[in-house]
Structures are given as structure tokens and as C-alpha cells.
ChimeraX commands (.cxc) that place a marker at each C-alpha (Angstrom):
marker #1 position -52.52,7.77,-43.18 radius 0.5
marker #1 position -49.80,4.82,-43.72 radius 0.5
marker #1 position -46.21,5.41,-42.41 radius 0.5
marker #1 position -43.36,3.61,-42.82 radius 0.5
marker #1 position -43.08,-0.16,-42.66 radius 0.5
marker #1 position -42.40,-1.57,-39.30 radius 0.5
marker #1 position -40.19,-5.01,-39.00 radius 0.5
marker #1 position -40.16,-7.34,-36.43 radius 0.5
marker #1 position -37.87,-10.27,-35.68 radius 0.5
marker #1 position -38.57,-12.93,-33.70 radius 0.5
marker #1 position -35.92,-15.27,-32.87 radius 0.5
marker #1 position -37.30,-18.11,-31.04 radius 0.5
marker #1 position -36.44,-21.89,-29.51 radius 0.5
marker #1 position -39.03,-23.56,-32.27 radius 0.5
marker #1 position -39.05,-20.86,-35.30 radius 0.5
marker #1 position -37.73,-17.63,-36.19 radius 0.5
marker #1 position -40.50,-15.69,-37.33 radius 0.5
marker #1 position -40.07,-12.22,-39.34 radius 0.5
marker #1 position -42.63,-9.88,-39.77 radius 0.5
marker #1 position -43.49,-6.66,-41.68 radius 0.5
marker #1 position -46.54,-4.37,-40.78 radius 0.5
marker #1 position -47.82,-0.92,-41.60 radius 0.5
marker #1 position -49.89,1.52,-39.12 radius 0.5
marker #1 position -52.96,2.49,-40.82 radius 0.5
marker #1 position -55.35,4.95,-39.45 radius 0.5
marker #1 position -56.97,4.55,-35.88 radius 0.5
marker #1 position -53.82,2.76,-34.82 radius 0.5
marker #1 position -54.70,-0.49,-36.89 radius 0.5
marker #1 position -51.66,-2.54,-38.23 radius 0.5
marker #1 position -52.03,-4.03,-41.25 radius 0.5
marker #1 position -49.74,-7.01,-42.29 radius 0.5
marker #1 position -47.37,-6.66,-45.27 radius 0.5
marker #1 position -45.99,-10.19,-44.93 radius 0.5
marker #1 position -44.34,-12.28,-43.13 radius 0.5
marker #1 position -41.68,-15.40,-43.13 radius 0.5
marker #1 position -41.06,-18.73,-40.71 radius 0.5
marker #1 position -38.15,-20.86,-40.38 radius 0.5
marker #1 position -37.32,-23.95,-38.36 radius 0.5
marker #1 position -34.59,-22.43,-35.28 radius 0.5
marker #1 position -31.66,-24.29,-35.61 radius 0.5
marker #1 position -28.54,-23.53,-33.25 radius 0.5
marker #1 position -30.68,-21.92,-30.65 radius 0.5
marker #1 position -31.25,-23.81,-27.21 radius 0.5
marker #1 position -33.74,-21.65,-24.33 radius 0.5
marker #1 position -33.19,-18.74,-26.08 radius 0.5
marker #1 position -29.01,-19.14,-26.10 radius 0.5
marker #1 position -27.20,-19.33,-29.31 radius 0.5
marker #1 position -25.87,-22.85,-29.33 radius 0.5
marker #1 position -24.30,-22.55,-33.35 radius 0.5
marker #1 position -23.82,-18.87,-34.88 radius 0.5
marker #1 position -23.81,-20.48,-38.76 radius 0.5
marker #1 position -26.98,-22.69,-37.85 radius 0.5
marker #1 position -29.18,-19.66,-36.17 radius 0.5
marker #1 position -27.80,-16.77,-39.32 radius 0.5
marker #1 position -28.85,-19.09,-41.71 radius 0.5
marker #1 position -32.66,-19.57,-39.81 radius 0.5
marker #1 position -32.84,-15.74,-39.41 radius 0.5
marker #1 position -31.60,-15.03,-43.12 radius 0.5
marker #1 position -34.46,-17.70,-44.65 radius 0.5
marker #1 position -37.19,-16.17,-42.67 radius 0.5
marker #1 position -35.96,-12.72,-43.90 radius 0.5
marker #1 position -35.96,-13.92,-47.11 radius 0.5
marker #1 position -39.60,-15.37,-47.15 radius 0.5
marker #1 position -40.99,-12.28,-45.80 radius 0.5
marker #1 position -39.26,-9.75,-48.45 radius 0.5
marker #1 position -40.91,-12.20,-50.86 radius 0.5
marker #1 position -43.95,-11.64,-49.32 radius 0.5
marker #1 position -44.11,-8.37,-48.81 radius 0.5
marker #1 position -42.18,-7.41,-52.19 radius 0.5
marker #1 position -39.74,-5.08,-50.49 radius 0.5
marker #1 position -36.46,-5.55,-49.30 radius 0.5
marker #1 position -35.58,-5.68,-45.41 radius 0.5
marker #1 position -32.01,-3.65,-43.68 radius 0.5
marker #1 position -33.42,-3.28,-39.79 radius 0.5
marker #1 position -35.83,-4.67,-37.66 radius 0.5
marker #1 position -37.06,-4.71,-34.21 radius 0.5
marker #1 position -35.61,-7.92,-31.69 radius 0.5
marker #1 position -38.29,-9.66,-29.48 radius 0.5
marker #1 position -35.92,-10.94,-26.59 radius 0.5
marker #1 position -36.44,-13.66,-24.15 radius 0.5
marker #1 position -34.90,-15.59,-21.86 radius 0.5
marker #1 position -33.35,-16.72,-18.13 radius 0.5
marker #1 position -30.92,-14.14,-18.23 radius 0.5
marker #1 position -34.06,-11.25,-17.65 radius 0.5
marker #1 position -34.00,-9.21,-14.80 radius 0.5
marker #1 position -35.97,-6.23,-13.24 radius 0.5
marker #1 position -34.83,-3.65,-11.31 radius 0.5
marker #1 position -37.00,-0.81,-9.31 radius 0.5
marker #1 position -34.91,2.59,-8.92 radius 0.5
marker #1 position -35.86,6.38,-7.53 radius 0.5
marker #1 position -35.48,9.76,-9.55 radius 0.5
marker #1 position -36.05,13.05,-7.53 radius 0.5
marker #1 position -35.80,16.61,-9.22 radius 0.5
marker #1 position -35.95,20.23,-7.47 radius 0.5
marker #1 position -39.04,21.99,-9.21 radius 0.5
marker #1 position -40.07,25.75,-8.56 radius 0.5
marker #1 position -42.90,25.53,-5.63 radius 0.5
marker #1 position -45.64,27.55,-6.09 radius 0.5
marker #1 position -44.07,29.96,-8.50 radius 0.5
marker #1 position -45.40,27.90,-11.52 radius 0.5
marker #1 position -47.33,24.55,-11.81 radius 0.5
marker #1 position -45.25,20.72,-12.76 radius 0.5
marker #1 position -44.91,20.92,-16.63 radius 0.5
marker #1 position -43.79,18.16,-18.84 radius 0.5
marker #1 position -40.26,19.34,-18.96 radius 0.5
marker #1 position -40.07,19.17,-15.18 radius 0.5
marker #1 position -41.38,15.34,-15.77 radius 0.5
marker #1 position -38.65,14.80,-18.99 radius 0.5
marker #1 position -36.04,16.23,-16.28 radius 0.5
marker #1 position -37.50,13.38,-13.94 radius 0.5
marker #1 position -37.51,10.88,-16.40 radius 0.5
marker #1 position -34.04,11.96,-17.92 radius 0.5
marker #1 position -32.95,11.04,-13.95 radius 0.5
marker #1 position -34.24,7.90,-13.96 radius 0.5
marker #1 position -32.18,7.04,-16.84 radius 0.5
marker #1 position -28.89,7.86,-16.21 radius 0.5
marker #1 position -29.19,5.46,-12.61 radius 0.5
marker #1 position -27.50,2.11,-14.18 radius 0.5
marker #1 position -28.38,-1.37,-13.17 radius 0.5
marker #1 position -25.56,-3.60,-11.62 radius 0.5
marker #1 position -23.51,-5.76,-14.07 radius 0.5
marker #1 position -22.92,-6.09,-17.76 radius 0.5
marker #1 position -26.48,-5.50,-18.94 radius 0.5
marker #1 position -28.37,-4.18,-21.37 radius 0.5
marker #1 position -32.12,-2.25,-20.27 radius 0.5
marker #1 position -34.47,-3.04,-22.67 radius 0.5
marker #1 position -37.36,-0.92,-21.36 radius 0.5
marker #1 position -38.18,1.40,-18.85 radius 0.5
marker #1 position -41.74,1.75,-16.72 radius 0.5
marker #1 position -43.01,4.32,-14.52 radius 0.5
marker #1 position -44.16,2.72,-11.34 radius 0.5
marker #1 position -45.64,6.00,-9.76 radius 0.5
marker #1 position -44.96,9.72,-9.16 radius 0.5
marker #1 position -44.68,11.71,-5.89 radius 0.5
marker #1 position -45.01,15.40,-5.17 radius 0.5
marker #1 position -43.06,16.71,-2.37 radius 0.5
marker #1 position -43.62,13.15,-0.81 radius 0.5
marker #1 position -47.13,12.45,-1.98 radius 0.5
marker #1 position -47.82,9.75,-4.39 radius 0.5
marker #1 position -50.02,11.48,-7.28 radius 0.5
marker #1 position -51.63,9.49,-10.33 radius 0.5
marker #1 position -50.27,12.60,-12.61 radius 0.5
marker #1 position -47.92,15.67,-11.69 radius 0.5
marker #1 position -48.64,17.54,-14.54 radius 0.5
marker #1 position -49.50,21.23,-13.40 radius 0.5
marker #1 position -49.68,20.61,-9.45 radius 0.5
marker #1 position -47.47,22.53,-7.12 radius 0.5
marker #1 position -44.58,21.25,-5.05 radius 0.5
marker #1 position -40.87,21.85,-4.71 radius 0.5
marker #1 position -39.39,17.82,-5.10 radius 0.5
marker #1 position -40.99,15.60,-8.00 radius 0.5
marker #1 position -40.29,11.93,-7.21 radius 0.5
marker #1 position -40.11,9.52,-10.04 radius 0.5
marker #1 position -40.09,5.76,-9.45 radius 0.5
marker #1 position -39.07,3.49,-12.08 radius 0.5
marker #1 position -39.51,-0.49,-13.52 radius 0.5
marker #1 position -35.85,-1.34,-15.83 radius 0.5
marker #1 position -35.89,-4.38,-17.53 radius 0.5
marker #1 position -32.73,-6.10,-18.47 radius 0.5
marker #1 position -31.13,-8.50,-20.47 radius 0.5
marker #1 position -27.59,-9.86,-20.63 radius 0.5
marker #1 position -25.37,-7.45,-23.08 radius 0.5
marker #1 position -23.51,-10.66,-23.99 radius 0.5
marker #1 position -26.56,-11.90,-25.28 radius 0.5
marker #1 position -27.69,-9.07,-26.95 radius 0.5
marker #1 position -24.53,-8.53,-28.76 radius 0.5
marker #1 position -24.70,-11.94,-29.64 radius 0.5
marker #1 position -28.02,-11.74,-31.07 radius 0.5
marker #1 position -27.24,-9.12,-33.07 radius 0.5
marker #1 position -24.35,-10.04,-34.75 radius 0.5
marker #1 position -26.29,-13.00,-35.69 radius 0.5
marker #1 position -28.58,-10.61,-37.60 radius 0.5
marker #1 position -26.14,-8.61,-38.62 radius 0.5
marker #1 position -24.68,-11.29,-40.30 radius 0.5
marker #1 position -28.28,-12.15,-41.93 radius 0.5
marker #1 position -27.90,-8.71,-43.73 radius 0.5
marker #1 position -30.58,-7.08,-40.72 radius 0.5
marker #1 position -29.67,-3.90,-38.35 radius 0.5
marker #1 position -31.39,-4.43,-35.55 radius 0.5
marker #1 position -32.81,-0.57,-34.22 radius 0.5
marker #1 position -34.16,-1.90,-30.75 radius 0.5
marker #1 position -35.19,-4.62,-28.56 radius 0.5
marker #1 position -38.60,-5.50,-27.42 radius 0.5
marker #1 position -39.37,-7.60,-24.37 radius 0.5
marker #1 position -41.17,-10.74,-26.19 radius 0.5
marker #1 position -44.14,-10.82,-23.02 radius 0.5
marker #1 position -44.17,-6.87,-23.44 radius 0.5
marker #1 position -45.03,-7.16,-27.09 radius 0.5
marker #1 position -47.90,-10.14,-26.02 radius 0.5
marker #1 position -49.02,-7.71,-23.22 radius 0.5
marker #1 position -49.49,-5.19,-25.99 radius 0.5
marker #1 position -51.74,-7.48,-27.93 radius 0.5
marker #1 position -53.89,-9.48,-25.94 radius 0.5
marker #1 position -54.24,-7.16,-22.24 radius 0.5
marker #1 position -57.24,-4.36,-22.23 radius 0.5
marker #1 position -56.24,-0.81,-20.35 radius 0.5
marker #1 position -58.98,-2.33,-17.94 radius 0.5
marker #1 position -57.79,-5.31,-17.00 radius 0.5
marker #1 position -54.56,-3.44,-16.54 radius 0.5
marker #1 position -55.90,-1.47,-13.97 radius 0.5
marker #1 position -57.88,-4.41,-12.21 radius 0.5
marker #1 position -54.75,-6.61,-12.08 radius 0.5
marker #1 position -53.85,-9.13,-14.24 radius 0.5
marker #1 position -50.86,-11.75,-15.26 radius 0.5
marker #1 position -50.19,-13.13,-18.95 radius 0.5
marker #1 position -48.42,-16.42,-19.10 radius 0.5
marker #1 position -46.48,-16.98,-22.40 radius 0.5
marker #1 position -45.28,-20.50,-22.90 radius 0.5
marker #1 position -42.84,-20.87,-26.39 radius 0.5
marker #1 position -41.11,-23.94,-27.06 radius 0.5
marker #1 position -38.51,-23.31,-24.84 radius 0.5
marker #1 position -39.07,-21.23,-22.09 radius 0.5
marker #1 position -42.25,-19.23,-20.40 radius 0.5
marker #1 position -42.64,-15.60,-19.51 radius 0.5
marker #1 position -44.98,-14.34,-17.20 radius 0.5
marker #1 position -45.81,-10.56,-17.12 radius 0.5
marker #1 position -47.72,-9.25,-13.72 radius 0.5
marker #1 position -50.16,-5.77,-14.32 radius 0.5
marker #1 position -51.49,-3.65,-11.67 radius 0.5
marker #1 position -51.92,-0.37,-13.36 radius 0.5
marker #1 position -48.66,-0.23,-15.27 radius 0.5
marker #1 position -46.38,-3.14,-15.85 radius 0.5
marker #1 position -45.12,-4.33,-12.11 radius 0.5
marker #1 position -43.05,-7.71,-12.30 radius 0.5
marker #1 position -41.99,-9.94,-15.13 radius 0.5
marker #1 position -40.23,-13.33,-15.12 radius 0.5
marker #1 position -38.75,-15.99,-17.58 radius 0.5
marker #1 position -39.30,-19.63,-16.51 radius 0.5
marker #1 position -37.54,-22.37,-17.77 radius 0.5
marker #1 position -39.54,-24.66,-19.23 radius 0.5
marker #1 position -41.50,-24.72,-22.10 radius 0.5
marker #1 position -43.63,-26.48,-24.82 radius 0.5
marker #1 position -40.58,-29.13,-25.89 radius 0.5
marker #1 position -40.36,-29.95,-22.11 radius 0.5
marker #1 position -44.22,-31.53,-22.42 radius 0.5
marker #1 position -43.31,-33.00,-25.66 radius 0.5
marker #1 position -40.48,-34.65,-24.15 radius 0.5
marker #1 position -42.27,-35.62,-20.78 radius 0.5
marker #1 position -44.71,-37.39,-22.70 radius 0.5
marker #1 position -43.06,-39.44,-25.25 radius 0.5
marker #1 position -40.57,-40.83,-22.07 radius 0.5
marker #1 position -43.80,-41.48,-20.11 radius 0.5
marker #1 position -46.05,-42.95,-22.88 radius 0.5
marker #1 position -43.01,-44.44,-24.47 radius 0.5
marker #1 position -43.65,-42.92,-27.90 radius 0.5
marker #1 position -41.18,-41.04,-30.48 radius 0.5
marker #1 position -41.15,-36.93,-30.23 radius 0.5
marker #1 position -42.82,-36.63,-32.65 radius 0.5
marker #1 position -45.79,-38.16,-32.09 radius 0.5
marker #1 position -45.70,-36.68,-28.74 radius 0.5
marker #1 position -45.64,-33.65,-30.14 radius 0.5
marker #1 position -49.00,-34.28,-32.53 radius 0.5
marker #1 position -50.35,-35.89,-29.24 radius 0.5
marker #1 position -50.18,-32.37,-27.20 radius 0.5
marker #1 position -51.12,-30.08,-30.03 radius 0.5
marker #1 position -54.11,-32.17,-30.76 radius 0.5
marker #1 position -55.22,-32.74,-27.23 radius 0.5
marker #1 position -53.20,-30.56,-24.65 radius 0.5
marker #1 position -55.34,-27.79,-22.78 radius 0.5
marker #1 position -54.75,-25.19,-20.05 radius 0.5
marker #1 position -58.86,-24.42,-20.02 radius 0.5
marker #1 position -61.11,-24.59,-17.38 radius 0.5
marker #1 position -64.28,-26.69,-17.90 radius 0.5
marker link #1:1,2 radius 0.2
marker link #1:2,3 radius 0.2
marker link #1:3,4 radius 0.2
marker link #1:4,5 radius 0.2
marker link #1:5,6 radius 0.2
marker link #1:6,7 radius 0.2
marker link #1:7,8 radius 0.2
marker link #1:8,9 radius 0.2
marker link #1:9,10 radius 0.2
marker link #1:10,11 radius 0.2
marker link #1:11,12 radius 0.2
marker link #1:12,13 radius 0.2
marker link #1:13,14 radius 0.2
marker link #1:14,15 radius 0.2
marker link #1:15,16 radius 0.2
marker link #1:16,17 radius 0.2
marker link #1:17,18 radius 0.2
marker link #1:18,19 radius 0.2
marker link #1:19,20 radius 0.2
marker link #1:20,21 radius 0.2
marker link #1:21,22 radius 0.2
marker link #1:22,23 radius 0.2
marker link #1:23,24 radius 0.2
marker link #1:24,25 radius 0.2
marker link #1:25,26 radius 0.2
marker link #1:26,27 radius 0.2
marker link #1:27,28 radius 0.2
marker link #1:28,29 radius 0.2
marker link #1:29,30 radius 0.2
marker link #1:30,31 radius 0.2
marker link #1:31,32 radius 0.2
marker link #1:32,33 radius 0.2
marker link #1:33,34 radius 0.2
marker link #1:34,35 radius 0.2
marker link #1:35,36 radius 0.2
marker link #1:36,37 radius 0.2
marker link #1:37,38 radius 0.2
marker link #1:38,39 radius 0.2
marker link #1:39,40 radius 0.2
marker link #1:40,41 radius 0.2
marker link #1:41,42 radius 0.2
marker link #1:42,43 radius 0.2
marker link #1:43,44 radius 0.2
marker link #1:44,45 radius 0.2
marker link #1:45,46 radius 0.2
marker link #1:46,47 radius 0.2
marker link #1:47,48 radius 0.2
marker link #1:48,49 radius 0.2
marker link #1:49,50 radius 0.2
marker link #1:50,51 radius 0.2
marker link #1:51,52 radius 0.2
marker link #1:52,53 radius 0.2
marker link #1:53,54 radius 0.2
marker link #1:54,55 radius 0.2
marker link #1:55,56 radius 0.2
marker link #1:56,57 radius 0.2
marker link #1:57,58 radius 0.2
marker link #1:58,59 radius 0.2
marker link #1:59,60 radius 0.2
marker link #1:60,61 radius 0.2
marker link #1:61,62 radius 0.2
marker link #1:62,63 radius 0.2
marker link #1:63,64 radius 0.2
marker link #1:64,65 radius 0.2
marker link #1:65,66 radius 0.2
marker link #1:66,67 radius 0.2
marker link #1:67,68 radius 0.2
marker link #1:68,69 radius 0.2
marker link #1:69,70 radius 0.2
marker link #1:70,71 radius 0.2
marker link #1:71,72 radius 0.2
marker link #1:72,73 radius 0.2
marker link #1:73,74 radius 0.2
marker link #1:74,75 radius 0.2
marker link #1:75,76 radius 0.2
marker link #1:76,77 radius 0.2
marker link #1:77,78 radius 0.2
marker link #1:78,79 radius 0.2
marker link #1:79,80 radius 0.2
marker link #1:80,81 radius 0.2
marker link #1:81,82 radius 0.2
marker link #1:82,83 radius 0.2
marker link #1:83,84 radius 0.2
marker link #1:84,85 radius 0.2
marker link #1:85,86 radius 0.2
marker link #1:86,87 radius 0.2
marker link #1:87,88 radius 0.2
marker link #1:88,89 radius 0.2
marker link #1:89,90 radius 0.2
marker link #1:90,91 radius 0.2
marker link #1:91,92 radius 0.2
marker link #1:92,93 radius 0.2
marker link #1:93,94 radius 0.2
marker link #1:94,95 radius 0.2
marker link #1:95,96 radius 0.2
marker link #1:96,97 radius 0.2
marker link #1:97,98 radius 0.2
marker link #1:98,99 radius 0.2
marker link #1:99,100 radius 0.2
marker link #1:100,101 radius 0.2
marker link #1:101,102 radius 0.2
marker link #1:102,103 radius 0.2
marker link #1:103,104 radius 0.2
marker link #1:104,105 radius 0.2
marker link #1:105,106 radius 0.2
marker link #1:106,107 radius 0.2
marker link #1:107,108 radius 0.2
marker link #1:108,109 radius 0.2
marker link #1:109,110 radius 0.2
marker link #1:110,111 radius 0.2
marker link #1:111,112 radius 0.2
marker link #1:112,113 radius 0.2
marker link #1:113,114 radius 0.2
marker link #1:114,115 radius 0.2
marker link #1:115,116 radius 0.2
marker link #1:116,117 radius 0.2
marker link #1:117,118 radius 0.2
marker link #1:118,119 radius 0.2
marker link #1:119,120 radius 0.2
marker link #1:120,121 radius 0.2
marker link #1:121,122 radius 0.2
marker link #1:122,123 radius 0.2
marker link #1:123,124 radius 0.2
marker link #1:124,125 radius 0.2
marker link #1:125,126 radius 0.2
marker link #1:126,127 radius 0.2
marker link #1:127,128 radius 0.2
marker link #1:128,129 radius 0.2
marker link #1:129,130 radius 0.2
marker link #1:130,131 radius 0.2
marker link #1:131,132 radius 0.2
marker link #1:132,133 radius 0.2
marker link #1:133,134 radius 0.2
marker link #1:134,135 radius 0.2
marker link #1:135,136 radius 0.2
marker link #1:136,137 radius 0.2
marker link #1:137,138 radius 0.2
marker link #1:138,139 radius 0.2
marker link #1:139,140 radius 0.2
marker link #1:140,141 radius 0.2
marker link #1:141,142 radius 0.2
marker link #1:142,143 radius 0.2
marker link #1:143,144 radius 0.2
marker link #1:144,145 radius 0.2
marker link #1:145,146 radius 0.2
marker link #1:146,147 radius 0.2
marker link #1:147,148 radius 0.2
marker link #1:148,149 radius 0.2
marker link #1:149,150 radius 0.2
marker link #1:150,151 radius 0.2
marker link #1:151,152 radius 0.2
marker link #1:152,153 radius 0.2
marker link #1:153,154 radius 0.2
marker link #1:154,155 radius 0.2
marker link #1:155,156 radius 0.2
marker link #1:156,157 radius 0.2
marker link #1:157,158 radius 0.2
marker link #1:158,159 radius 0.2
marker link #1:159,160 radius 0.2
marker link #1:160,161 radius 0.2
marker link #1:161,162 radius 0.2
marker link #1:162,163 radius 0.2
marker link #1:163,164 radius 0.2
marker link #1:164,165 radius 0.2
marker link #1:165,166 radius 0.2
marker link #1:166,167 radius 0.2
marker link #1:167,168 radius 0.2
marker link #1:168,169 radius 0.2
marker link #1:169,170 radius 0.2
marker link #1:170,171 radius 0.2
marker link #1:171,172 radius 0.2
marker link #1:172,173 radius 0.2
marker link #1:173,174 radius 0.2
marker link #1:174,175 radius 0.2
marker link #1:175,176 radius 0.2
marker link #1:176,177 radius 0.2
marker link #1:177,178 radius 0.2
marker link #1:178,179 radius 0.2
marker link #1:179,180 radius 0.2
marker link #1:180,181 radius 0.2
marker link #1:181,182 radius 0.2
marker link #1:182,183 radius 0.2
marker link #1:183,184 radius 0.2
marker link #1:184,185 radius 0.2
marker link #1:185,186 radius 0.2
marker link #1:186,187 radius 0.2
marker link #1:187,188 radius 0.2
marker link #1:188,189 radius 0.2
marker link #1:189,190 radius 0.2
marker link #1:190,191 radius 0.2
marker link #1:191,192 radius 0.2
marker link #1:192,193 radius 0.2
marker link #1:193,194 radius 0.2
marker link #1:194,195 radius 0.2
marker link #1:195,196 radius 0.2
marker link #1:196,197 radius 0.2
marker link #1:197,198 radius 0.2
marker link #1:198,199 radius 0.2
marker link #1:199,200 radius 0.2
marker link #1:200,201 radius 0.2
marker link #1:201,202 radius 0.2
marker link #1:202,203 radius 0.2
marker link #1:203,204 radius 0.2
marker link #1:204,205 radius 0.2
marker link #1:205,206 radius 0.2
marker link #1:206,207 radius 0.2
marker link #1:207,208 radius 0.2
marker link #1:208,209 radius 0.2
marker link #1:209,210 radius 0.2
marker link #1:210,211 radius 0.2
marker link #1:211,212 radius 0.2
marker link #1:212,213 radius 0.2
marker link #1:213,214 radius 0.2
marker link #1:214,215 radius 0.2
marker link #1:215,216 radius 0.2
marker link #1:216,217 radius 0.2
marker link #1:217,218 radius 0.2
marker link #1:218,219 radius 0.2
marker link #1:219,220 radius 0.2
marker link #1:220,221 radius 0.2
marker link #1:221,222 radius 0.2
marker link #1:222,223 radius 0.2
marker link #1:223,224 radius 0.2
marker link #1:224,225 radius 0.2
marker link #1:225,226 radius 0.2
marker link #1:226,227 radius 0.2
marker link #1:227,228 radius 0.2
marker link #1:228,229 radius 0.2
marker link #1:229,230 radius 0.2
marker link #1:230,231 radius 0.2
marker link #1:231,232 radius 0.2
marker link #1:232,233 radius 0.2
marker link #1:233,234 radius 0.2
marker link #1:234,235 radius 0.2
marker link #1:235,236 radius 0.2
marker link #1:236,237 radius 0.2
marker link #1:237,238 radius 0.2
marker link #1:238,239 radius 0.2
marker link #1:239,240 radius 0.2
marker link #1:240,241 radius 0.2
marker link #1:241,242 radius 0.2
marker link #1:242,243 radius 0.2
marker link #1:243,244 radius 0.2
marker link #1:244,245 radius 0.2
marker link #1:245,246 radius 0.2
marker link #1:246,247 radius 0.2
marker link #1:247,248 radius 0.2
marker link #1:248,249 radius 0.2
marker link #1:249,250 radius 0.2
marker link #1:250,251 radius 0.2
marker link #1:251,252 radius 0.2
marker link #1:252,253 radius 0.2
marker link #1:253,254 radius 0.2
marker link #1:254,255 radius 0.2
marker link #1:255,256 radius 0.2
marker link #1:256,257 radius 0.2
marker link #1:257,258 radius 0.2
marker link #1:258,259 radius 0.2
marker link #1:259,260 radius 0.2
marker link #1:260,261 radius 0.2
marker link #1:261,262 radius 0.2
marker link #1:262,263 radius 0.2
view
């Protein structure tokens, strides 16, 4: 059964890319439509020039309510950039012993714990991952209905600059887009492209944009990310310094023959 329409912005160094999708049955998405603009005021994931950015949001908006044929008032942010941080913090809750088994409002209670423990600074936490759980000292895989008098709850928070999240949103504010929530942009590729196995064996996505790259480390859940510095327009303009050629044609150079594959 289709629910409502989910909207997702995108706000990156190369494009801003909007996006409107449905969830069908067996947790498929299916695509509604979707819009792409040239970014202009952005610079590594900073807002450089508020008019130049609103106006690259507002025409991808634009182009995907044309596509879609319905009009758009909030979204979902993918966030990057150097300013992301992570942040490992403990939760521990009294539960009643052997009277009664761990339920899931002891965990809730655990989880409520977690929250209220703020990171340092003027920052905004974007997402929240449990690391592991302990019962009365003992790391278990799941406390739900063992016995114990202390549930431990350790946590991942990941965090972005609030200055750069309220300045990201007024930007789509003033595009005529509430934005409901922020997404992690290598949390949403995680999502998309990362099996529950390979999860579980250990694995790292690397995420190179235009202007910067994210890196995302699994071993079971979500243990480490990080936002490098360097992107796709740093190749470009490596190579048209080195082989003395306009960006452009640097740029046609690497898409056409630039590979990360093993042969």
C-alpha cells in the first residue's frame, strides 16, 4: 500500500538535486520525479552567496513539482561537510532484577538517556546509533527480556555545525521548502548500496562529490564516519594545471577515462 510522498533535498558542491519518492509495498520506492540544478553560491558544502544557492534550490524544486505534478512545502536535507563530527557517549538505567524480564520500555528509558547527554559546542545531532548494550556489565547483542538490575546503553551522535544548519535552512526556507529533518548524505548512500551482511563482516563506503568525500566505517552498526576535503573538482583542477588544458576539458578528460577499479 502507497503512503505519503517522501522529498528529499540534496544540496550539493556540483548540483542541487530534489527528489520525490513513494514507498510501495515490500519496502520498494518508487520515483515520482525529480529536478537538477547547477549549485551556485555553494563552496565544500559552505554557503558562499544566500541569493545564488535559493535560487539553485528553488529551480530544482521547481523541475521536480513539474515532474511529479504535485506541489512541494517540506523535504528531507542530505548534509555534508568538514564541520561533521562523532561523538561516543554512555546511558545506564536501574531496571527491576529478576522480578520481571528487560522490556522495550526499559530500552526507550535507555535510549531516552542517551539523548538528553549533549555534545560539546554549538551543534546540531543529526543521528543517533546504538553501538552496543550491557546487562549489569555484560555486553549482550539484545536485552530484550533478560534479567539484570543496570541496562547499559552505548551510543554513536553525529553532528553538524547548528550555524550551518540554520543556514541551510533558511536557504530553503526562502525557496518556499520546510525542511522536517536532516539526513547524513554517506548515511543515506550506506542505506542504498551496503547489504545487512557486509555490515556485519565490516565494511567502509567512500563517497567522493564534487567537493568533498565522506567515508562511512561498518562493523555491525555504523562505527566511524568522516568528511575529507577534497573532491571530484580537485582532480579536475589537478589535471588541467598538470596537462595544461582548460577545466573543462579536464573535466570530460576524467569522466571519460578516470577509474578507482582494480584490474
Amino acid at each position: 500500500m502507497a503512503g505519503s510522498p517522501i522529498v528529499v533535498l540534496d544540496i550539493g558542491a556540483s548540483k542541487v538535486v530534489c527528489l520525490v519518492g513513494e514507498l510501495q509495498d515490500e519496502d520498494k520506492i518508487k520515483v515520482l520525479g525529480v529536478g537538477s540544478r547547477p549549485s551556485l553560491g555553494l563552496r565544500r558544502s559552505v554557503v558562499i552567496d544566500m541569493p545564488r544557492i535559493v535560487d539553485s534550490i528553488r529551480g530544482a524544486i521547481r523541475d521536480t513539482e513539474r515532474s511529479a505534478g504535485l506541489k512541494i512545502t517540506g523535504a528531507f536535507l542530505g548534509i555534508a561537510g568538514e564541520d561533521i563530527a562523532t561523538r561516543t557517549s554512555r546511558s545506564t538505567v536501574a531496571i527491576s532484577g529478576t522480578s520481571k524480564p528487560i522490556d522495550e520500555n526499559d530500552v526507550d528509558r535507555a535510549l531516552i538517556a542517551a539523548e538528553q547527554v549533549d555534545p560539546p559546542g554549538a551543534v546540531t545531532v543529526l543521528h543517533r546509533f546504538v553501538q552496543s548494550y550491557a546487562v549489569d556489565g555484560e555486553l549482550v547483542q539484545n536485552p530484550l527480556w533478560l534479567h539484570g538490575n543496570r541496562l547499559e546503553l552505548e551510543t554513536l551522535s553525529i553532528t553538524a555545525s547548528s550555524q550551518a544548519c540554520t543556514t541551510l535552512r533558511r536557504a530553503t526556507e526562502e525557496a518556499g521548502v520546510e525542511i522536517v529533518g536532516y539526513i547524513l548524505e554517506t548515511v543515506a548512500a550506506s542505506s542504498s548500496v551496503v547489504t545487512l551482511d557486509e555490515r556485519e563482516m565490516g565494511v567502509g563506503i567512500l563517497d567522493m562529490g564534487a567537493g568533498t568525500t565522506d567515508l562511512a566505517v561498518f562493523n555491525g552498526p555504523l562505527r566511524h564516519v568522516r568528511e575529507i576535503p577534497f573532491g571530484g573538482d580537485d582532480i579536475t583542477k589537478d589535471l588541467s594545471v598538470v596537462l595544461s588544458m582548460s577545466p573543462k576539458e579536464a573535466e570530460q578528460l576524467k569522466c571519460q577515462y578516470g577509474s578507482v577499479c582494480y584490474h
